[in-house]
C-alpha positions as CSV (number, residue, x, y, z in Angstrom):
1,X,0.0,0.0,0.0
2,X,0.8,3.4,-0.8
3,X,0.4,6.8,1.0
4,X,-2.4,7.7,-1.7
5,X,-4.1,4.3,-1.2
6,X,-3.8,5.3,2.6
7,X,-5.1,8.1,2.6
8,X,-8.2,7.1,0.4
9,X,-9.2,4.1,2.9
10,X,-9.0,7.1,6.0
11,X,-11.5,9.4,3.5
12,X,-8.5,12.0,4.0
13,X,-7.6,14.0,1.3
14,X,-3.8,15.5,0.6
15,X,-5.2,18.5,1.6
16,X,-6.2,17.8,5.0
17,X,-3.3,16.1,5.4
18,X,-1.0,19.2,4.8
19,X,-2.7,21.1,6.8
20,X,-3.3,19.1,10.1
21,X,0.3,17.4,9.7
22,X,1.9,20.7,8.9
23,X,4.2,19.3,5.4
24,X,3.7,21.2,2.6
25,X,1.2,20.0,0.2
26,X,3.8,19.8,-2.8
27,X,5.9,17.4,-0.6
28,X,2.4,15.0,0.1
29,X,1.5,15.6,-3.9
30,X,5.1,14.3,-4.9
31,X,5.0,11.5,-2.6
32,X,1.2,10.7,-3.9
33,X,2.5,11.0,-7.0
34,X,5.8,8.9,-7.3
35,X,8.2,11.6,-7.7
36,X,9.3,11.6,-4.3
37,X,9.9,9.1,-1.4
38,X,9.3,8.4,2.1
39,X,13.2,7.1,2.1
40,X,14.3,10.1,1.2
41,X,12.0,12.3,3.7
42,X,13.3,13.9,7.3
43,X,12.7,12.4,9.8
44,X,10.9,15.2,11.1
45,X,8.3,14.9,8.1
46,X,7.3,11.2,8.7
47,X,6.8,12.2,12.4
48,X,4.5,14.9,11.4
49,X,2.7,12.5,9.0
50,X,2.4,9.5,11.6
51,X,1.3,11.9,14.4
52,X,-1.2,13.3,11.9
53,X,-2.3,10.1,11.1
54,X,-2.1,8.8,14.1
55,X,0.4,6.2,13.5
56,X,3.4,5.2,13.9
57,X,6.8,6.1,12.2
58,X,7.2,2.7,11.1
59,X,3.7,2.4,9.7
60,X,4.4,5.3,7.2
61,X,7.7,3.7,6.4
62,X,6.1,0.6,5.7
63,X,4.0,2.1,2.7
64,X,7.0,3.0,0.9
65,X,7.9,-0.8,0.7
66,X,7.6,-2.0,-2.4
67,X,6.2,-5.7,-2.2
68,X,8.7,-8.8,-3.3
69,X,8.5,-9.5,-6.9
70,X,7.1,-13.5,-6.0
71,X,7.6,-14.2,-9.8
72,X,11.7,-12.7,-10.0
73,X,11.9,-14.9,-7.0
74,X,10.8,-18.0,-8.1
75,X,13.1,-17.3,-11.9
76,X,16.2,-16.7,-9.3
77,X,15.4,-19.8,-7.8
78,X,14.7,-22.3,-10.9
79,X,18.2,-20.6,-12.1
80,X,20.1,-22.1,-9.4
Protein backbone atom coordinates (compact mmCIF):
# COMPACT_ATOMS: atom_id res chain seq x y z
CA UNK A 1 0.00 0.00 0.00
CA UNK A 2 0.80 3.42 -0.78
CA UNK A 3 0.35 6.84 0.97
CA UNK A 4 -2.38 7.69 -1.73
CA UNK A 5 -4.10 4.29 -1.23
CA UNK A 6 -3.75 5.33 2.57
CA UNK A 7 -5.06 8.13 2.63
CA UNK A 8 -8.21 7.07 0.41
CA UNK A 9 -9.21 4.09 2.88
CA UNK A 10 -8.99 7.13 5.99
CA UNK A 11 -11.48 9.36 3.51
CA UNK A 12 -8.51 12.04 4.01
CA UNK A 13 -7.64 14.00 1.27
CA UNK A 14 -3.85 15.50 0.59
CA UNK A 15 -5.23 18.54 1.64
CA UNK A 16 -6.20 17.75 4.98
CA UNK A 17 -3.26 16.07 5.40
CA UNK A 18 -1.02 19.25 4.84
CA UNK A 19 -2.74 21.08 6.82
CA UNK A 20 -3.28 19.14 10.11
CA UNK A 21 0.32 17.43 9.73
CA UNK A 22 1.91 20.71 8.85
CA UNK A 23 4.18 19.25 5.44
CA UNK A 24 3.73 21.15 2.65
CA UNK A 25 1.16 20.02 0.22
CA UNK A 26 3.82 19.83 -2.80
CA UNK A 27 5.85 17.42 -0.62
CA UNK A 28 2.38 14.97 0.07
CA UNK A 29 1.52 15.57 -3.87
CA UNK A 30 5.10 14.25 -4.86
CA UNK A 31 4.98 11.46 -2.62
CA UNK A 32 1.21 10.72 -3.85
CA UNK A 33 2.51 10.97 -7.01
CA UNK A 34 5.79 8.92 -7.28
CA UNK A 35 8.19 11.62 -7.67
CA UNK A 36 9.30 11.62 -4.33
CA UNK A 37 9.87 9.10 -1.44
CA UNK A 38 9.25 8.42 2.06
CA UNK A 39 13.23 7.09 2.05
CA UNK A 40 14.26 10.07 1.22
CA UNK A 41 12.00 12.31 3.68
CA UNK A 42 13.26 13.88 7.29
CA UNK A 43 12.70 12.38 9.85
CA UNK A 44 10.87 15.16 11.14
CA UNK A 45 8.33 14.95 8.13
CA UNK A 46 7.31 11.21 8.69
CA UNK A 47 6.80 12.15 12.36
CA UNK A 48 4.52 14.92 11.40
CA UNK A 49 2.68 12.47 9.04
CA UNK A 50 2.43 9.55 11.63
CA UNK A 51 1.28 11.86 14.44
CA UNK A 52 -1.25 13.29 11.90
CA UNK A 53 -2.26 10.12 11.10
CA UNK A 54 -2.07 8.82 14.15
CA UNK A 55 0.42 6.18 13.45
CA UNK A 56 3.42 5.22 13.86
CA UNK A 57 6.80 6.12 12.21
CA UNK A 58 7.17 2.72 11.09
CA UNK A 59 3.74 2.35 9.67
CA UNK A 60 4.37 5.30 7.22
CA UNK A 61 7.67 3.68 6.40
CA UNK A 62 6.14 0.56 5.69
CA UNK A 63 3.97 2.10 2.72
CA UNK A 64 7.01 2.96 0.89
CA UNK A 65 7.94 -0.77 0.72
CA UNK A 66 7.63 -1.95 -2.35
CA UNK A 67 6.24 -5.65 -2.19
CA UNK A 68 8.68 -8.81 -3.26
CA UNK A 69 8.48 -9.50 -6.87
CA UNK A 70 7.14 -13.50 -6.00
CA UNK A 71 7.65 -14.23 -9.78
CA UNK A 72 11.66 -12.65 -9.97
CA UNK A 73 11.92 -14.86 -6.95
CA UNK A 74 10.84 -17.97 -8.10
CA UNK A 75 13.08 -17.35 -11.87
CA UNK A 76 16.17 -16.72 -9.30
CA UNK A 77 15.37 -19.75 -7.75
CA UNK A 78 14.71 -22.33 -10.91
CA UNK A 79 18.18 -20.60 -12.10
CA UNK A 80 20.09 -22.08 -9.41
Amino acid sequence: MNLQTYLERRNITKYQLSKISGVPKTTILDICAGRSSLERCSAKTVQQLAKALDCSMEDIMALSEKPQNKNAANSRRNQS
